[in-house]
Backbone as CSV, one residue per row, in Angstrom:
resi,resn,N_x,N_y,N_z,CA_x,CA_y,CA_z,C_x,C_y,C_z
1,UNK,-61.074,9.564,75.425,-61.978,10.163,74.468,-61.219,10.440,73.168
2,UNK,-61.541,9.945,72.038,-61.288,10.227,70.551,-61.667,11.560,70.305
3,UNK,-60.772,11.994,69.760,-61.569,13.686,69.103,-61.707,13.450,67.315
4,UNK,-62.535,13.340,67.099,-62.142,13.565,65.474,-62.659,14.469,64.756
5,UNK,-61.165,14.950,63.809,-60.919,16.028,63.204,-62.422,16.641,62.530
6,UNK,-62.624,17.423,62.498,-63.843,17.979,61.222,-62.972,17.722,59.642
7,UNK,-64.263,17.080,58.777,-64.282,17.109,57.686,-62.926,18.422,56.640
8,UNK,-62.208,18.747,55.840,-61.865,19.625,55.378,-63.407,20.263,54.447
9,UNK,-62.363,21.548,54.828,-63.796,22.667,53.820,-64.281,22.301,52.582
10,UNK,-64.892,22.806,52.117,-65.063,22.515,50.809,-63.319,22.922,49.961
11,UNK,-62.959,22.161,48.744,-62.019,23.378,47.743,-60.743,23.252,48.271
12,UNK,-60.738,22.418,49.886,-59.439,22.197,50.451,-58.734,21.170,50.391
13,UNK,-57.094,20.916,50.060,-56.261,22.107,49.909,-56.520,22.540,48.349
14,UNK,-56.067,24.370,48.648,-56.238,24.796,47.483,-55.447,24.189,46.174
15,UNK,-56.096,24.035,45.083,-55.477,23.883,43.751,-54.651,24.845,43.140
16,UNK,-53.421,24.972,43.212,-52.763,25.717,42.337,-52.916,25.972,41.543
17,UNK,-53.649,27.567,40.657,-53.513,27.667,39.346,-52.387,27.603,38.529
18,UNK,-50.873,27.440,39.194,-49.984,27.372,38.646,-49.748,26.126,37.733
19,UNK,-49.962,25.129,38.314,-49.936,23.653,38.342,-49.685,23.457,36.688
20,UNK,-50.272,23.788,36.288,-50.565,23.936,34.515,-49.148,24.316,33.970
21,UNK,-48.740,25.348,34.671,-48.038,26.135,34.144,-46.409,25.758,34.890
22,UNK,-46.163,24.868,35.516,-45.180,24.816,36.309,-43.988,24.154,35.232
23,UNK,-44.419,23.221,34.506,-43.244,22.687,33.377,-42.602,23.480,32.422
24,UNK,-43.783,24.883,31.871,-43.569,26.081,31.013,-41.933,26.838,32.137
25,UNK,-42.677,26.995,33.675,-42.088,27.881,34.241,-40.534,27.196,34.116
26,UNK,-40.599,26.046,35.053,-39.183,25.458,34.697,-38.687,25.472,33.984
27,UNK,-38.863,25.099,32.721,-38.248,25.212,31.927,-37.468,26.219,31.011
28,UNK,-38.593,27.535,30.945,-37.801,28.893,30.903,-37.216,29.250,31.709
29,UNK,-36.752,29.061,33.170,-35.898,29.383,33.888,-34.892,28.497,33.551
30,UNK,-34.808,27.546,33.043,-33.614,26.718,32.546,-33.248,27.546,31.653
31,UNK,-33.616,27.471,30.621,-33.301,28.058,29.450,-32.115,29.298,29.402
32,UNK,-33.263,30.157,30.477,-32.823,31.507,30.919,-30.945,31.546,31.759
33,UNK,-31.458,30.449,32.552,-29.841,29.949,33.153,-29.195,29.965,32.224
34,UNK,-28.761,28.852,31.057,-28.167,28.552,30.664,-27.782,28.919,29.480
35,UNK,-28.340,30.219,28.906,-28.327,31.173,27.974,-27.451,32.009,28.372
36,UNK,-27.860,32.365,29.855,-26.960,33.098,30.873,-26.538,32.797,32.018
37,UNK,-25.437,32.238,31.679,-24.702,31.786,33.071,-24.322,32.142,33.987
38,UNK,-24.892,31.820,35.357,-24.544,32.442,36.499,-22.288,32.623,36.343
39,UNK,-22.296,33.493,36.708,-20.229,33.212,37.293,-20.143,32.874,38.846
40,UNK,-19.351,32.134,39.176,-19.025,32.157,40.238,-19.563,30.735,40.786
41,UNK,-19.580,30.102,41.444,-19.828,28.603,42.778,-21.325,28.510,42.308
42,UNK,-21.497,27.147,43.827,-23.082,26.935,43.562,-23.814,27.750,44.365
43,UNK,-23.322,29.173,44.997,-24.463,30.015,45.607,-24.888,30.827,44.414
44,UNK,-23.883,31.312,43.760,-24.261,32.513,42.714,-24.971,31.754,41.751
45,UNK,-24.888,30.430,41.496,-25.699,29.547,40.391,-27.154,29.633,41.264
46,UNK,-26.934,29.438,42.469,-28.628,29.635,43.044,-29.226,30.688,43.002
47,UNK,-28.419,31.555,43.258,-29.165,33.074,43.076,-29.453,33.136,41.877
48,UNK,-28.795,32.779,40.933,-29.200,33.540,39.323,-30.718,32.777,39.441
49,UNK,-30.622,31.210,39.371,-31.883,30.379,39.551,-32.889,30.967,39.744
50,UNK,-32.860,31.634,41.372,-33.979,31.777,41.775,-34.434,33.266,41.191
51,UNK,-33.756,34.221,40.660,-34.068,35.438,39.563,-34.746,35.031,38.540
52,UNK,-33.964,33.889,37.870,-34.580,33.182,36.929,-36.403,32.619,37.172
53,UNK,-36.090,31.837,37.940,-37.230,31.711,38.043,-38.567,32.367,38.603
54,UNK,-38.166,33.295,39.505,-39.098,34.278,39.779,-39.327,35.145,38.315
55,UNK,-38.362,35.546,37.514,-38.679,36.328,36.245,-39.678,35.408,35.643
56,UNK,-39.391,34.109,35.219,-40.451,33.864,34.372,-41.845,33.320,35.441
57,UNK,-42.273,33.532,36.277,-43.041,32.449,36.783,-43.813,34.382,37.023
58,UNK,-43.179,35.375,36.647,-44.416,36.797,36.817,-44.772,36.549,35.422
59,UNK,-43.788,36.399,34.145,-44.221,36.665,32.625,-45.261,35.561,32.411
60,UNK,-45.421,34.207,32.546,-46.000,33.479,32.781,-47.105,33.788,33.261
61,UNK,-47.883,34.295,34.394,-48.774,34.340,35.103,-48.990,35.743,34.374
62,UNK,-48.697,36.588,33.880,-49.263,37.523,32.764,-49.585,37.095,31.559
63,UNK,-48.982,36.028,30.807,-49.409,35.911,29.195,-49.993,35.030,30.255
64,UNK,-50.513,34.270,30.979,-51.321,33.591,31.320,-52.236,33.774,32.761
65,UNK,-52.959,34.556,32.328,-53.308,35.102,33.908,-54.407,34.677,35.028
66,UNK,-55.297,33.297,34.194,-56.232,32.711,34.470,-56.169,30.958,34.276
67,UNK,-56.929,30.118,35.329,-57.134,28.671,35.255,-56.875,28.331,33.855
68,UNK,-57.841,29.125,33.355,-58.598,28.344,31.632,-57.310,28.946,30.737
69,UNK,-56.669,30.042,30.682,-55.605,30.052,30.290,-54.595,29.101,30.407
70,UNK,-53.861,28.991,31.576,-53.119,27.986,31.826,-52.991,26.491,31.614
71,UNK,-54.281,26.262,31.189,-54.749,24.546,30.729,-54.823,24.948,29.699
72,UNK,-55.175,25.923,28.762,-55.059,25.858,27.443,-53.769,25.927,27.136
73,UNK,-52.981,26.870,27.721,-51.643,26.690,27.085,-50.137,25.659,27.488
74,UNK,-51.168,24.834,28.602,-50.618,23.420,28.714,-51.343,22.280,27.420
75,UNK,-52.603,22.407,26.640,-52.802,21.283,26.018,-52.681,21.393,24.609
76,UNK,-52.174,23.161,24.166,-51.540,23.581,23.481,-50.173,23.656,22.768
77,UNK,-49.422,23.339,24.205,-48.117,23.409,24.033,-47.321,24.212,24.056
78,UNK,-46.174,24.788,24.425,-45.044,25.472,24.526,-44.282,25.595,23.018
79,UNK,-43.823,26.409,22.412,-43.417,26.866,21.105,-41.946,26.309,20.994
80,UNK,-41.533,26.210,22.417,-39.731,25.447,22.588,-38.611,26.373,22.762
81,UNK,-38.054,26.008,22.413,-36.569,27.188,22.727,-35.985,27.215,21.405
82,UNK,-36.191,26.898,20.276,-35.419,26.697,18.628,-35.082,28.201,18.625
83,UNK,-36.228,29.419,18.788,-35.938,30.659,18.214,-34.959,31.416,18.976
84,UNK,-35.360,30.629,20.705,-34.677,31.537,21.235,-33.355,31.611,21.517
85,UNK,-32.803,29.998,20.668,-31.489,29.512,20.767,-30.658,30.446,19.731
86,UNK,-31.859,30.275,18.365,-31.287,31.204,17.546,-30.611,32.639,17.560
87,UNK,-31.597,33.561,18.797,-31.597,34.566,18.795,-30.578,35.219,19.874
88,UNK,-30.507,34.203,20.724,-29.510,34.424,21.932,-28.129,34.046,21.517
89,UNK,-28.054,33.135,20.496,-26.793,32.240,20.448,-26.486,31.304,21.360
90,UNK,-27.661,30.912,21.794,-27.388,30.171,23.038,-26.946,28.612,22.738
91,UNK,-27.194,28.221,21.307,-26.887,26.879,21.166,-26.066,26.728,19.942
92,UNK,-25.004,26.235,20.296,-24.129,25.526,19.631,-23.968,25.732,18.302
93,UNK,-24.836,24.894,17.655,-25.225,24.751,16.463,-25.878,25.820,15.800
94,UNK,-26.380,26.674,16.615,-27.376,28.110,16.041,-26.894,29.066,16.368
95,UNK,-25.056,29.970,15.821,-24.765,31.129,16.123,-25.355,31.986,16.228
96,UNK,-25.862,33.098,16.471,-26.313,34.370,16.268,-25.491,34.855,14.597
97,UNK,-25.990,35.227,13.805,-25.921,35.428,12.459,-25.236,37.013,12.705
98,UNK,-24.501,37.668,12.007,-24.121,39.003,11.873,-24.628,39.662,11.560
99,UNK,-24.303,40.753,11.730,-25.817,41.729,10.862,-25.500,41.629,9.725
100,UNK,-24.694,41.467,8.873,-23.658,41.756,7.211,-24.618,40.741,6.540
101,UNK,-24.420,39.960,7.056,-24.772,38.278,6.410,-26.658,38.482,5.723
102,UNK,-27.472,39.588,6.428,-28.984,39.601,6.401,-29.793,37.958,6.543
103,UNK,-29.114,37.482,7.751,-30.052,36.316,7.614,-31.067,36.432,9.201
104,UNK,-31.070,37.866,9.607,-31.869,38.460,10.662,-33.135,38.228,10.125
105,UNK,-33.265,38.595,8.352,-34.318,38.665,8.492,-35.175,37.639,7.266
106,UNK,-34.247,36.579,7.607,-34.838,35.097,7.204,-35.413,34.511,7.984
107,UNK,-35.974,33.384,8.333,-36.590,32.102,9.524,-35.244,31.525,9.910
108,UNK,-35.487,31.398,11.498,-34.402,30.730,11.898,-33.881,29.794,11.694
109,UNK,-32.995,29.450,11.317,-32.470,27.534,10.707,-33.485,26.838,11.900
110,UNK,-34.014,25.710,11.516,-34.473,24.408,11.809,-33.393,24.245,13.143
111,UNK,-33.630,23.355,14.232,-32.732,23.220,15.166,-32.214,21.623,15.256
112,UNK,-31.532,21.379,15.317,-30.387,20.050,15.285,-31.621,18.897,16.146
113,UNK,-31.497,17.691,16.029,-32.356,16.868,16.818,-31.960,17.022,18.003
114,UNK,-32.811,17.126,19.592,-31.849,17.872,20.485,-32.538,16.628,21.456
115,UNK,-31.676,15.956,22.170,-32.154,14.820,23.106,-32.873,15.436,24.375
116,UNK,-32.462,16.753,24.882,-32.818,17.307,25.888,-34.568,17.606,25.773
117,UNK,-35.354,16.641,26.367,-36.990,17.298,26.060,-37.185,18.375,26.514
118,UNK,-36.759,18.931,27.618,-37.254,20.012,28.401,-37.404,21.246,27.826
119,UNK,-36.476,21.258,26.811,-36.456,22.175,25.773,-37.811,22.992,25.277
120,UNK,-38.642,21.538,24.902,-39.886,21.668,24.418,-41.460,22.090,24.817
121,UNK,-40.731,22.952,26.750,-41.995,23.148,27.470,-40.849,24.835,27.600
122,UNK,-40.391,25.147,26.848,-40.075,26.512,27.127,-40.885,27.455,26.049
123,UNK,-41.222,28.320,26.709,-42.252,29.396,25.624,-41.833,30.563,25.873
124,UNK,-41.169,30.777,24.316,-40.619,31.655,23.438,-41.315,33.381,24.189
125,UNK,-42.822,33.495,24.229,-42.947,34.696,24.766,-43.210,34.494,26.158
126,UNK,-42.997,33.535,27.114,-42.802,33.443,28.555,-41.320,34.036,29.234
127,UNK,-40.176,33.685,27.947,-38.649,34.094,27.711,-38.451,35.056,27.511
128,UNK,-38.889,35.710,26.433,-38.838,36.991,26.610,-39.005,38.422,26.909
129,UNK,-40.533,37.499,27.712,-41.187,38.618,28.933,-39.922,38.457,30.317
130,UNK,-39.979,37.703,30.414,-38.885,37.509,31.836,-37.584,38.055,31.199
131,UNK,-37.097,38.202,29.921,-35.775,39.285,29.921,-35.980,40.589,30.218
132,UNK,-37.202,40.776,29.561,-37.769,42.059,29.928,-37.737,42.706,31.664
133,UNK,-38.370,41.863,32.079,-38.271,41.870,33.601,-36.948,41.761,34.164
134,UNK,-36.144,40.807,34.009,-34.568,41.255,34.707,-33.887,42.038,34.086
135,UNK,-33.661,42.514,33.054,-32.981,43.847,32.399,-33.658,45.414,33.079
136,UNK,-35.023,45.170,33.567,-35.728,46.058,34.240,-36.171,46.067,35.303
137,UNK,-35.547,46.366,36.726,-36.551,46.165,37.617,-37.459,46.654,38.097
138,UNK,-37.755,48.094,37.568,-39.004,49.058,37.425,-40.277,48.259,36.686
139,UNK,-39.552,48.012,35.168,-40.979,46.921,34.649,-41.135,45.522,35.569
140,UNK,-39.869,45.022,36.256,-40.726,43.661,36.989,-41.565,44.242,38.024
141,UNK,-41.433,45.392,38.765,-42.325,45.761,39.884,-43.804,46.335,39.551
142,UNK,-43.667,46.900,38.326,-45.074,47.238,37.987,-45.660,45.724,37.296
143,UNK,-44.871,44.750,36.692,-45.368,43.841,36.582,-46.278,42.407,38.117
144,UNK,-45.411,42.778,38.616,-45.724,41.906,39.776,-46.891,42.410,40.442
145,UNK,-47.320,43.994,40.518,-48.149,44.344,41.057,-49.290,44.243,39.711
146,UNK,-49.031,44.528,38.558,-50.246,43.242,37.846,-50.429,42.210,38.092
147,UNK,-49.810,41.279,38.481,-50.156,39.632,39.321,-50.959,39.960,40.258
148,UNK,-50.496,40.680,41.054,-51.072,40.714,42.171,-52.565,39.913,42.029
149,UNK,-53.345,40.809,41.537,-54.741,39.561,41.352,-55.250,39.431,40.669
150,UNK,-54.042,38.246,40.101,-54.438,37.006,39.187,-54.939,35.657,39.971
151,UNK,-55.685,34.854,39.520,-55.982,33.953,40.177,-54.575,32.611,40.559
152,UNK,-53.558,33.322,40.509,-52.737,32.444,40.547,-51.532,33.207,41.933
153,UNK,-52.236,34.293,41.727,-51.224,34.916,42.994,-52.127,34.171,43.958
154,UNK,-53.095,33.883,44.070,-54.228,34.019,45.263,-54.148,32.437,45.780
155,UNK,-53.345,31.977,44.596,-53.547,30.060,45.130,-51.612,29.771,45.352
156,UNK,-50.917,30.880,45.389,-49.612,30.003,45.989,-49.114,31.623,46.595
157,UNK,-49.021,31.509,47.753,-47.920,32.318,48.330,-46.840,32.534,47.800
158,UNK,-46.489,33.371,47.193,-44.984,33.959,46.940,-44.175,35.355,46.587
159,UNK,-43.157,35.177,46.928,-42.422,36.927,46.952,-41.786,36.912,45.762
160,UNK,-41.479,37.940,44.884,-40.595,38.378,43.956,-39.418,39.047,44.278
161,UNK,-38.854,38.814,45.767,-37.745,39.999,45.982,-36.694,40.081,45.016
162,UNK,-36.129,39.007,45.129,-34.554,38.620,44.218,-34.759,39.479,42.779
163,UNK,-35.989,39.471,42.124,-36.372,40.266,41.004,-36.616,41.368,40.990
164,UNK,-37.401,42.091,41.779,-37.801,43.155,41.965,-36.615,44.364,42.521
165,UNK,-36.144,43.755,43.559,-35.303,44.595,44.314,-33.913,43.872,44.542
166,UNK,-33.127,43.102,43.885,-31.897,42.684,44.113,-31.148,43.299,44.675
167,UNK,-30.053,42.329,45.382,-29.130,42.698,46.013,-27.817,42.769,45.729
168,UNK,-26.788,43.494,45.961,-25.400,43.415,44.940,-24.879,41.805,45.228
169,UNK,-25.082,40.935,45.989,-25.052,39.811,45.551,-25.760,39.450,44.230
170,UNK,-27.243,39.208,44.731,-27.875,38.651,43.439,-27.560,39.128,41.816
171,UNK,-27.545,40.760,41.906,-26.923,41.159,40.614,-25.734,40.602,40.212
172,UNK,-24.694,40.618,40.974,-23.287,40.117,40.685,-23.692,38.849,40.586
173,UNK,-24.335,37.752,41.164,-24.443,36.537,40.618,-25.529,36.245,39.092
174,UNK,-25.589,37.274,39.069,-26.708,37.330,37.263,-26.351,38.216,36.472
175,UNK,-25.031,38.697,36.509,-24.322,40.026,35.992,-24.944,39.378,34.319
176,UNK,-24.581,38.677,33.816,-25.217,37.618,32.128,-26.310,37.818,32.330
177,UNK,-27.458,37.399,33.338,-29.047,37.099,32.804,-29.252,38.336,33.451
178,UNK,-28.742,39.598,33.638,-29.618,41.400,33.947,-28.823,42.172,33.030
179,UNK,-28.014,41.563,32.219,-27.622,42.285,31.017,-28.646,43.009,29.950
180,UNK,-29.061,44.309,30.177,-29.094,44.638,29.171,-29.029,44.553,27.658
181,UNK,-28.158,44.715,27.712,-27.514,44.388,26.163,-27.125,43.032,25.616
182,UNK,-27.461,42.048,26.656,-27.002,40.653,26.490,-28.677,39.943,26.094
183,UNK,-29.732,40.415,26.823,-30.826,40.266,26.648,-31.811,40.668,25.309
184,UNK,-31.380,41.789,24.967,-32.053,42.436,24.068,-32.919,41.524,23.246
185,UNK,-31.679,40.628,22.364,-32.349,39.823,21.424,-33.579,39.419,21.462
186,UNK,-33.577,38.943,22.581,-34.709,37.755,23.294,-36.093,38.656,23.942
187,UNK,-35.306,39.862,24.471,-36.227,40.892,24.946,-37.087,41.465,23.931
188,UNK,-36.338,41.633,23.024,-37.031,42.425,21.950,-38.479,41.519,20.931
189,UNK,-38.344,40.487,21.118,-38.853,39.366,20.346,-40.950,39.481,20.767
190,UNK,-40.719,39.746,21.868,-42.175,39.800,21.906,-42.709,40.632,23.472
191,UNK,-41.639,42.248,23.553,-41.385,42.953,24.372,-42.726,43.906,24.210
192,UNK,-43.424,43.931,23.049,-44.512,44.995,22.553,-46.101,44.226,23.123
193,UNK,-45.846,42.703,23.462,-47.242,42.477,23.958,-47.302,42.571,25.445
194,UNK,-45.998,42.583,26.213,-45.764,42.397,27.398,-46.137,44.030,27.864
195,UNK,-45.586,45.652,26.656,-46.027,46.810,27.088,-47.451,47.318,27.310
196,UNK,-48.466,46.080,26.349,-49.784,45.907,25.840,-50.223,45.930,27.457
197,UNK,-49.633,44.983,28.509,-50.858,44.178,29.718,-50.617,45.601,30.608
């Protein structure tokens, strides 16, 4: 005797509302890495990672907290990493300026032609909501429990521990990206819409 399966439900398998948003997420967790470098082997490089990426994939799912959000600000586009290279010093070519010099409060130099695309799916206030969040783990926990229900918590299973509640591993492997004072720049940049949600 053949048994055959029943039809799937309607809607099944679920669609990730993330889906939209998954190139934004990656990519600010790159960013975030490599702004701030894990110390130590390839475990402490994983741990920072996965901080990393749990930080931005809550800021994310807050400046974007819905389907129609998330497709808009996939066909929209990502703003890139130019400012935040500027502001971090994270690239090469774009020191962080002194305070003496007053070019804080000029436009950031233009950024060098940069072969790396990935660059160009990082968003500037996705970055600096997630500094916000690892410099704080009081604001990532009240943040995460704003996710809670978003339509995007509800379509992928996942935990925020490494963010929320780290462990003296994970800190010591992100001692750079839970800096305080290493963050600020980036934190500060668009820290007043993130106090807004």
């Amino acid at each position: 005797m053949v048994v055959v399966p029943p039809p799937p439900a309607p809607g099944w398998p679920p669609v990730s509302t993330t889906s939209s948003l998954a190139p934004v997420i990656t990519a600010t967790a790159q960013w975030l890495t490599r702004a701030y470098p894990a110390s130590g082997g390839a475990l402490q490089r994983a741990l920072a990672e996965a901080q990393a990426h749990q930080a931005a994939t809550v800021a994310a799912w807050l400046r974007y907290p819905t389907r129609m959000d998330a497709e808009l600000a996939a066909l929209t586009g990502a703003r890139g990493s130019g400012a935040l290279d500027w502001a971090a010093g994270a690239d090469d070519g774009l020191p962080l300026p002194g305070p003496s010099d007053g070019a804080h409060d000029a436009d950031p130099p233009a950024p060098a032609e940069d072969a790396e695309a990935w660059r160009t799916w990082v968003d500037e206030a996705v970055a600096s909501w997630a500094a916000c969040l690892l410099a704080r783990p009081d604001l990532a926990s009240a943040a995460v429990d704003a996710v809670a229900g978003t339509e995007h918590a509800g379509a992928v299973p996942v935990g925020f521990r490494r963010l929320t509640s780290p462990t003296e591993g994970d800190t010591a492997a992100a001692a750079l990206l839970r800096h305080p004072d290493l963050l600020e720049p980036v934190a500060r940049l668009h820290r007043d819409g993130l106090l807004e949600r």
